[in-house]
C-alpha positions as CSV (number, residue, x, y, z in Angstrom):
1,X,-2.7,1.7,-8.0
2,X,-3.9,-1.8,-6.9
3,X,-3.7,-4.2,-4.5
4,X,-4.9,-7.6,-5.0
5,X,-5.1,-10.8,-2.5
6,X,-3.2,-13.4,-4.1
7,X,-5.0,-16.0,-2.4
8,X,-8.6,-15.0,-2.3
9,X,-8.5,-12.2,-5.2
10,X,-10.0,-9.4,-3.0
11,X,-8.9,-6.4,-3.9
12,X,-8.3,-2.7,-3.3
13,X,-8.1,0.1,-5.5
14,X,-7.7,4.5,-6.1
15,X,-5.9,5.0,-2.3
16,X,-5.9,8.7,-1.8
17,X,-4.7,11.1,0.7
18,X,-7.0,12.3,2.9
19,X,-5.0,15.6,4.0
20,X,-4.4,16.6,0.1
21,X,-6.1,14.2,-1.8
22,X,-3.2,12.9,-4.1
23,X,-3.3,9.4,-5.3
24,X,-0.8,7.0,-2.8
25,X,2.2,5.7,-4.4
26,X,3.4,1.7,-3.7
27,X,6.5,1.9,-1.6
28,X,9.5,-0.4,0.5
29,X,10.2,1.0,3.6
30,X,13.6,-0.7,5.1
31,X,13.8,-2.3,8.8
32,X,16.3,-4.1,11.0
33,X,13.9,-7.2,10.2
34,X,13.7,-6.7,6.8
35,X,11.2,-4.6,4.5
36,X,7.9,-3.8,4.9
37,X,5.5,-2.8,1.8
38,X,3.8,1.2,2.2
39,X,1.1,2.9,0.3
40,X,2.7,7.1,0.6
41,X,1.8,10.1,-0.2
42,X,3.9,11.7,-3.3
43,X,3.3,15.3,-1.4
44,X,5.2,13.6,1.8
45,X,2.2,13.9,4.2
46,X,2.4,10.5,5.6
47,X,2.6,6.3,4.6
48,X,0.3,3.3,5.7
49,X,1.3,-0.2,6.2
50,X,0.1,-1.8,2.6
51,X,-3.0,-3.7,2.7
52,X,-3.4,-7.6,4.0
53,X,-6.0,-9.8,3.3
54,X,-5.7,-13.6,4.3
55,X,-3.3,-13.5,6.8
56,X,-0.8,-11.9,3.9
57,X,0.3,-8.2,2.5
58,X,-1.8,-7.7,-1.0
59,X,-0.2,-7.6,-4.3
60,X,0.3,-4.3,-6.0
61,X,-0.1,-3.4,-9.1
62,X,0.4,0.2,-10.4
């Protein structure tokens, strides 16, 4: 998995777990304002907010 700025091209890559050291997964997570983009574990251990760069939530590519 990848994430890439699409304004500046910046990029992230190979997100692990630090608890069990599985690759994150690209995720939506829904709200009452919407839907927000998560990196999760696959072993259920937790989620981050995705990436931003430039003011905006990176691009990803799996």
């Amino acid at each position: 998995m990848e994430y890439k700025c699409h304004k500046c091209g910046m990029g992230v890559k190979n997100l692990t777990c630090s608890k069990c050291n599985s690759p994150l997964v690209n995720d939506v997570v829904k709200t009452n304002d919407g839907m927000v983009q998560v990196a999760k574990c696959p072993n259920r251990c937790g989620q981050i907010k995705s990436p931003t760069c430039c003011g905006h939530d990176m691009v990803c590519s799996d």
